[in-house]
C-alpha positions as CSV (number, residue, x, y, z in Angstrom):
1,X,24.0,97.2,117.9
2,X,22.0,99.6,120.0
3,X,21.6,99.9,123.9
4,X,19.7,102.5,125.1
5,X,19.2,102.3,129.2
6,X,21.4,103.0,131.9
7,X,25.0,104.1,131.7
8,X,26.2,100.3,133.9
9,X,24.0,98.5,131.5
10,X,25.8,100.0,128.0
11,X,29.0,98.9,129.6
12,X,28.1,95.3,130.0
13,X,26.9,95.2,126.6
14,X,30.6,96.0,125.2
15,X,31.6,92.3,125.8
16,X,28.9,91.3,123.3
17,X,29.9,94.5,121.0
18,X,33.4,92.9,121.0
19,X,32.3,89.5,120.9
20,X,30.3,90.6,117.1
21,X,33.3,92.3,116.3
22,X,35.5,89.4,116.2
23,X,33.5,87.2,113.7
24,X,32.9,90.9,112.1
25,X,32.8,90.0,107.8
26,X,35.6,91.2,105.7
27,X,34.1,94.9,104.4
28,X,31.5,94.6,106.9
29,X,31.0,97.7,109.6
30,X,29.5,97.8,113.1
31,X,28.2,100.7,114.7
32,X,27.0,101.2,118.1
33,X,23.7,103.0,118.8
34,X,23.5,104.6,122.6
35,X,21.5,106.8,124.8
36,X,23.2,110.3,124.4
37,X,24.7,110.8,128.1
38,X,26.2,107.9,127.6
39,X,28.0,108.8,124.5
40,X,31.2,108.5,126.0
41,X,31.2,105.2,126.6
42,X,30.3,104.7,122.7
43,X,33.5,106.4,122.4
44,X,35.2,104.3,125.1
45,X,34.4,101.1,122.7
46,X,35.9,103.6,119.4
47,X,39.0,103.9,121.1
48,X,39.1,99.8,122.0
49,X,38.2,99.3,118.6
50,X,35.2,98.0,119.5
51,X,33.1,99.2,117.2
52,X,33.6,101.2,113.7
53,X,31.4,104.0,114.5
54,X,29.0,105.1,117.3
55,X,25.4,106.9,117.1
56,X,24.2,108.9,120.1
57,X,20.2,108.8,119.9
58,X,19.3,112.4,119.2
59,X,22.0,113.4,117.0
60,X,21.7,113.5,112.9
61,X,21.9,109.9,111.3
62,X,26.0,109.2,110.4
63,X,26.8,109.2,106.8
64,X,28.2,105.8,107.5
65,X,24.2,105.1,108.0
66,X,23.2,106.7,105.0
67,X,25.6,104.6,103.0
68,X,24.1,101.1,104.2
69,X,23.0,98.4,101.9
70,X,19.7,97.6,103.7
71,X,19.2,94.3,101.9
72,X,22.6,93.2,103.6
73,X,22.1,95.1,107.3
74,X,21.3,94.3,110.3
75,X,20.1,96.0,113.8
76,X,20.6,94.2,117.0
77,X,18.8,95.8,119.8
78,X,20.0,94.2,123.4
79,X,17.0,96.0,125.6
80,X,13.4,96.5,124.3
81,X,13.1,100.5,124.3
82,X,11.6,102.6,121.2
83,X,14.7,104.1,120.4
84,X,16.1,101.5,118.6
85,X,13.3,100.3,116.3
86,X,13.2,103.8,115.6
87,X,16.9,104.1,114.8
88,X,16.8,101.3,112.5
89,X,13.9,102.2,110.7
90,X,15.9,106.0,110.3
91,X,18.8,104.0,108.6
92,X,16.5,102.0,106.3
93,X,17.7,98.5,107.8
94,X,15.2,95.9,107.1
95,X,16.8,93.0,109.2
96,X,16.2,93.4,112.8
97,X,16.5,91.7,116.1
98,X,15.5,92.3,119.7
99,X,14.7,90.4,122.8
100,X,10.9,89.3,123.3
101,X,10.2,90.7,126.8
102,X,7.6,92.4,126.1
103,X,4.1,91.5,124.1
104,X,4.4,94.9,121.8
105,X,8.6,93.8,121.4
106,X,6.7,91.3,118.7
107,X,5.8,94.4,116.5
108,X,9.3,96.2,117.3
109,X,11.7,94.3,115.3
110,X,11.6,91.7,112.3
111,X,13.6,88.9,114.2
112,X,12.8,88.6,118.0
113,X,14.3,85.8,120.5
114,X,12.5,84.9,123.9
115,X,14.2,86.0,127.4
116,X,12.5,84.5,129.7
117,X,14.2,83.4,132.2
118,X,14.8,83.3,136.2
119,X,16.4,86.7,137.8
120,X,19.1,85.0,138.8
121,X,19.7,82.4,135.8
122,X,22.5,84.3,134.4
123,X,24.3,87.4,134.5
124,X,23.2,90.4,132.0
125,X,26.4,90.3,130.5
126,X,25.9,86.2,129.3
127,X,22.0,87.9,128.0
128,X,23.6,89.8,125.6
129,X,26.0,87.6,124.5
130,X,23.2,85.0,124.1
131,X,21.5,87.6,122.1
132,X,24.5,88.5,119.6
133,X,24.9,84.8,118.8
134,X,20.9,84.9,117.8
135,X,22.2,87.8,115.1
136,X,24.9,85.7,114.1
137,X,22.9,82.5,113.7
138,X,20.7,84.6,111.2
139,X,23.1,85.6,109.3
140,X,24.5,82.6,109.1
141,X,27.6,83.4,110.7
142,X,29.2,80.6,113.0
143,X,29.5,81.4,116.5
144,X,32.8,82.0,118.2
145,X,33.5,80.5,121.9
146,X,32.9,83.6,124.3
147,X,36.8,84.7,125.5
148,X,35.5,88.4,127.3
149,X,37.1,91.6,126.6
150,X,40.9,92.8,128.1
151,X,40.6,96.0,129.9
152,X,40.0,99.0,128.1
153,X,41.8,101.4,127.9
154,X,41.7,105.1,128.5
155,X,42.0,107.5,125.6
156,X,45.1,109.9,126.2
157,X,43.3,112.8,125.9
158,X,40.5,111.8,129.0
159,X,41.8,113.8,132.0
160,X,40.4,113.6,135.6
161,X,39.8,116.5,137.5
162,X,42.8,115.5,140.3
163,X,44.4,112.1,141.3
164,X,43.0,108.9,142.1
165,X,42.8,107.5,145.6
166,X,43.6,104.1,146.8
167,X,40.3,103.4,147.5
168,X,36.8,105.4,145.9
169,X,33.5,105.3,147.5
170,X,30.9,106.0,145.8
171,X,27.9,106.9,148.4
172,X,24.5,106.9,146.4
173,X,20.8,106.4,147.4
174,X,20.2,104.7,144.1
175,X,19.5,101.2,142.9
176,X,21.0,98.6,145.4
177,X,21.8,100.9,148.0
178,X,18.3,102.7,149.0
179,X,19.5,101.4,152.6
180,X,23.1,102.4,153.0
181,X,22.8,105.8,154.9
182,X,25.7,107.3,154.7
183,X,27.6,106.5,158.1
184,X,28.3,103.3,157.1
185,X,30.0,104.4,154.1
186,X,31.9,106.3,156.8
187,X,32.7,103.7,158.5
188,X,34.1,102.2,155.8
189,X,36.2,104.9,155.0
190,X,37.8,104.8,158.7
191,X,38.4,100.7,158.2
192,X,40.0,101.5,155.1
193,X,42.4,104.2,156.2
194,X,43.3,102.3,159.3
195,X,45.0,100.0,156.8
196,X,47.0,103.2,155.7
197,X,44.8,103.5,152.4
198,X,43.6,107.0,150.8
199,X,39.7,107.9,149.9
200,X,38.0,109.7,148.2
201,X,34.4,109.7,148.2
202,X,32.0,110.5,144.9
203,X,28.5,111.2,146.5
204,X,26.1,111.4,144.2
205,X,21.8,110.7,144.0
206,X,18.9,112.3,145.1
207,X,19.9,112.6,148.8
208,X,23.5,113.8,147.6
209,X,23.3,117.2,149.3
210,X,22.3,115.6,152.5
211,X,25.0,112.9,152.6
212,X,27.7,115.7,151.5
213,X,26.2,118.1,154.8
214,X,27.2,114.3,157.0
215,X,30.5,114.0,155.4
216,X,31.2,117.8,156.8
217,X,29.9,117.5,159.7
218,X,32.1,113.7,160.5
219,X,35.9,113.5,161.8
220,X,36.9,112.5,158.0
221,X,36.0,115.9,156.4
222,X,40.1,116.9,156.7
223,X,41.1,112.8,156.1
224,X,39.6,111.8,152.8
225,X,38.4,113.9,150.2
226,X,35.2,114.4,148.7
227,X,34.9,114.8,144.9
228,X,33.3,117.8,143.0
229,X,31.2,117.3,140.3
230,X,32.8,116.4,137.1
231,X,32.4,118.1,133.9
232,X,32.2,115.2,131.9
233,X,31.4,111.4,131.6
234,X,35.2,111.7,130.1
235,X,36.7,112.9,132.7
236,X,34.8,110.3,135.3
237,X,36.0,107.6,133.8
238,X,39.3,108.8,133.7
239,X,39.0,109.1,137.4
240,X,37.5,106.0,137.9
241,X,40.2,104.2,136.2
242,X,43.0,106.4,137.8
243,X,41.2,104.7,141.6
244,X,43.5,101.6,143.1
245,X,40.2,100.0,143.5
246,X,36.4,101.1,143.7
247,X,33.1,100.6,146.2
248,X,29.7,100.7,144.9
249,X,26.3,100.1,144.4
250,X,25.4,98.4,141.1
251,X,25.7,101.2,139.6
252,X,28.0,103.3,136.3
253,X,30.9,103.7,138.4
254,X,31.0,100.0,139.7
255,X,31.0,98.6,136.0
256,X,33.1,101.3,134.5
257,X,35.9,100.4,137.1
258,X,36.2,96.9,136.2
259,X,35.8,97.4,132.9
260,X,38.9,99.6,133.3
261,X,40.7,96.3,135.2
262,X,40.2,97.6,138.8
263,X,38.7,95.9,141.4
264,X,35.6,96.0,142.8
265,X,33.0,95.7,145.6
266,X,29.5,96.3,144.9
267,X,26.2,96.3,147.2
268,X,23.6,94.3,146.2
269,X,20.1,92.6,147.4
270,X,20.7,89.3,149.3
271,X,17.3,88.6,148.3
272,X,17.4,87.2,144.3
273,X,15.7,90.0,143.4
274,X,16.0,92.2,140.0
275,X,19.0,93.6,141.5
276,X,20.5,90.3,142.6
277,X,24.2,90.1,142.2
278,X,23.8,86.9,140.2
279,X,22.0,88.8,137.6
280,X,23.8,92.6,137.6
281,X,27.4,91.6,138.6
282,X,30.3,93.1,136.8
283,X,31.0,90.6,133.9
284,X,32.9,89.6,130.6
285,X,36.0,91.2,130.8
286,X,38.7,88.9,131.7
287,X,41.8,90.1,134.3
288,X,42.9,89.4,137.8
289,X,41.0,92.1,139.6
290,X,39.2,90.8,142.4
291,X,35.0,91.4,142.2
292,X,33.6,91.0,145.4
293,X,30.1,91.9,147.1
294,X,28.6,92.7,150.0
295,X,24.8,91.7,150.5
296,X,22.3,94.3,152.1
């Protein structure tokens, strides 16, 4: 199965990596293709048992690859991009399948399913599920009732960089939040530890400089902390998941923290836009943690 596109996006396509695995034939193997900074979420899925291997695009082909029966494989691709066509046709598999979003997507892979659809029809999460039962439909496989994943788990060797806060902000520019300047993440941050709650804030985007020069210059530089840059996807998540709860755009962080089984809030559109909650909220992993949003 192969995603290749933004960090947030591989993680709602685990749901649908776990939902293949469950059905997954006795002797069978499934690997998970991904965009090289995002490797470590591939390994996120390893350590879930997920997934039997993972292939970060840009590396040498596994020897699990270069093992496959081509007649009797088959490549799921859960966003039109040319690195997965090309990573099948490197591993020699024959059977593929992609979503038909796009007129040259008819060309890309052997199999193709339509994806048309209204932005705010279903979430991305239930898109990629819909997708994995089209691979198992053509391989005859019956199709499982969709259950969602448990929270994952954090491999014991992931550290963070320090503790985790109550309460982690995460003040960006990108995405849903091109109009959240940065005092009303502020703001937020004084609500918050009215209520006798720690923060920490994780600025990050291409304004991040300027918003880190506000957060000096405000009455919260010695109250909450702001967070250095890490040294590894790793060690972010570890963070993330170390957090009592997290506040984002729809963005990594937002999905990787309830994915982890914290809770959430996320800015989004109110329009139903490409970005519309609907659509890009955090989805198919089954716990109590609250998901909440707040519309811009």
């Amino acid at each position: 199965m192969s995603r290749c596109d933004r960090l947030g996006d591989l993680v709602l396509s685990l749901p649908a990596l776990g939902h293949l695995r469950k059905v997954q034939p006795v002797g069978a193997e499934l690997f998970l293709h991904c965009s090289s900074y995002a490797e470590a979420v591939g390994e996120w899925a390893l350590e879930n048992e997920l997934c039997s291997g993972i292939w970060a695009e840009g590396d040498a082909l596994p020897k699990k690859w270069q093992q496959l029966n081509a007649e009797n494989s088959w490549g799921l691709s859960l966003f039109h991009c040319p690195q997965a066509p090309r990573a099948f046709k490197n591993a020699n598999i024959q059977n593929t399948l992609g979503p038909r979003t796009k007129l040259s997507a008819l060309w890309s892979y052997k199999n193709s399913i339509s994806q048309r659809r209204s932005r705010v029809e279903k979430s991305e999460m239930a898109y990629n599920v819909d997708l994995a039962n089209a691979l198992l439909q053509k391989m005859g496989l019956q199709e499982p009732p969709f259950e969602g994943l448990p929270p994952l788990k954090i491999p014991q060797n992931w550290r963070s960089l320090c503790g985790g806060a109550d309460l982690l902000i995460v003040a960006s520019n990108g995405g849903s939040a091109h109009n959240w300047p940065m005092e009303r993440y502020l703001d937020l941050a004084r609500r918050e530890m009215a209520e006798g709650k720690s923060i920490q804030f994780l600025i990050h985007g291409t304004d991040a400089e300027e918003r880190k020069r506000e957060y000096e210059k405000s009455d919260l530089r010695d109250r909450a902390e702001c967070l250095p840059s890490f040294d590894s996807l790793q060690s972010l998540i570890a963070h993330i998941a170390s957090c009592g709860e997290t506040f984002s755009s729809s963005t990594g962080p937002l999905h990787i923290a309830h994915a982890a089984g914290r809770p959430v809030t996320g800015l989004y559109p109110k329009a139903p836009l490409v970005q519309s909650f609907k659509r890009w909220r955090p989805d198919g992993y089954w716990h109590s943690a609250p998901v909440k949003w707040i519309s811009l």
